[in-house]
C-alpha positions as CSV (number, residue, x, y, z in Angstrom):
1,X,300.5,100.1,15.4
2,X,302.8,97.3,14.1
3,X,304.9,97.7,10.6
4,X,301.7,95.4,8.9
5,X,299.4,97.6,10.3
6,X,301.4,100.6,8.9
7,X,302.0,99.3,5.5
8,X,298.6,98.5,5.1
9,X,297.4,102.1,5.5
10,X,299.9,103.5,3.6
11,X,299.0,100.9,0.4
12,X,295.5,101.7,1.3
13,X,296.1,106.2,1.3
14,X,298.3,105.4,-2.2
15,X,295.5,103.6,-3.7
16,X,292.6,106.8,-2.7
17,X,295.2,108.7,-4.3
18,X,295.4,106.9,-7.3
19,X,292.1,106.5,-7.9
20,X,291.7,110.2,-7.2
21,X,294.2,111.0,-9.5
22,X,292.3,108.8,-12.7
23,X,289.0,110.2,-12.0
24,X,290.2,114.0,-12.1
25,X,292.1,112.7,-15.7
26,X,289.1,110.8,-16.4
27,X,286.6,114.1,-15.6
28,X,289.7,116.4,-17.5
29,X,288.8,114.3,-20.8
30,X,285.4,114.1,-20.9
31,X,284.6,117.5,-20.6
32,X,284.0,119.5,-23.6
33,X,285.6,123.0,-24.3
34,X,284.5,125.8,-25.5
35,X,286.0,129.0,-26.8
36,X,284.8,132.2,-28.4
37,X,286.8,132.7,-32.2
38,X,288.3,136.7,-32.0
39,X,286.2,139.3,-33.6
40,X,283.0,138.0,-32.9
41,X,283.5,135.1,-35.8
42,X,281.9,131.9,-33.8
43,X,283.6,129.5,-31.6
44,X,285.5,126.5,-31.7
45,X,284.9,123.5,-29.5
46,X,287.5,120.6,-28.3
47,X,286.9,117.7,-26.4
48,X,288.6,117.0,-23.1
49,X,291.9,115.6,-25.1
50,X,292.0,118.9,-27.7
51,X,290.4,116.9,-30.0
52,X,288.3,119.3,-32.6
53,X,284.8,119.1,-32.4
54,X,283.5,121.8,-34.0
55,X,283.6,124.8,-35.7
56,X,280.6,127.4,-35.3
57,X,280.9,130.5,-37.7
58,X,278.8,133.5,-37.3
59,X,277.3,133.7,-40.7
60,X,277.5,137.7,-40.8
61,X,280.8,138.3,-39.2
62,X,282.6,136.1,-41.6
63,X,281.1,138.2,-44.1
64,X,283.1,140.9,-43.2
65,X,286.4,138.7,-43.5
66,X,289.2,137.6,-46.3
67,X,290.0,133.8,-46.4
68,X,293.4,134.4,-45.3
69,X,291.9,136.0,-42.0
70,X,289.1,134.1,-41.3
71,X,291.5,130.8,-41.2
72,X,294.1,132.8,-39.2
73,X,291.6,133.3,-36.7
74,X,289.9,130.1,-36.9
75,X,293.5,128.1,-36.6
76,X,294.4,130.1,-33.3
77,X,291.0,129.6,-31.5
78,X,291.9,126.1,-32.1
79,X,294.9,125.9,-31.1
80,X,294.3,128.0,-27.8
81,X,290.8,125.3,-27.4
82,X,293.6,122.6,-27.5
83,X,296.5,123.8,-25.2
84,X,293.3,125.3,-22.8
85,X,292.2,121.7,-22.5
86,X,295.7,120.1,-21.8
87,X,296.1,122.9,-19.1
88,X,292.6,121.9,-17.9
89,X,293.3,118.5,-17.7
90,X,296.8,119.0,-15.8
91,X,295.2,121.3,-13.0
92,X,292.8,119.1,-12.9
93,X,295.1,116.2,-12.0
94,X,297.2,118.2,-10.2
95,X,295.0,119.8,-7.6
96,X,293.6,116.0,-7.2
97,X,296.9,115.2,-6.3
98,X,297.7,117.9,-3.7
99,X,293.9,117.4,-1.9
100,X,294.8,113.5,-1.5
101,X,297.8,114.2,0.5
């Protein structure tokens, strides 16, 4: 195989893994997330990016709860939806990385 030949398949393996690369991103952000609120309360759900999308409460276990809890608990399922998501996202990415090589 000549040096052409050569550069040609390698610009050709870096391009599969490129594109493998996006698509894993791609998939990463276009799948939602969803994740249960502590004590029973609902859950919260995040798009691919962290992006809220929605809150669901249980209407009788929020009975049960003060305002100062029930937005403590609601405020830390988000955050873990988001940081869950980006973690998602980067094994996502990741692992397409590794299977390219």
């Amino acid at each position: 195989m000549n040096s052409e030949e050569r550069l040609y398949h390698l610009a050709k393996e870096i391009d599969a893994r490129v594109a493998a690369v996006e698509q894993a991103a791609k998939t990463g952000e276009s799948l939602p997330l969803v994740l249960d609120i502590a004590a029973g309360l609902g859950t919260v759900t995040v798009d691919g990016l962290g992006g809220l999308v929605s809150v669901d409460l249980a209407r009788n276990a929020v009975a049960g709860q003060t305002g100062t809890s029930l937005a403590g608990h609601v405020l830390r399922a988000i955050t873990n939806a988001e940081s869950a998501a980006a973690a998602r996202r980067k094994s996502l990415v990741e692992n397409a990385a590794r299977e390219t090589r």
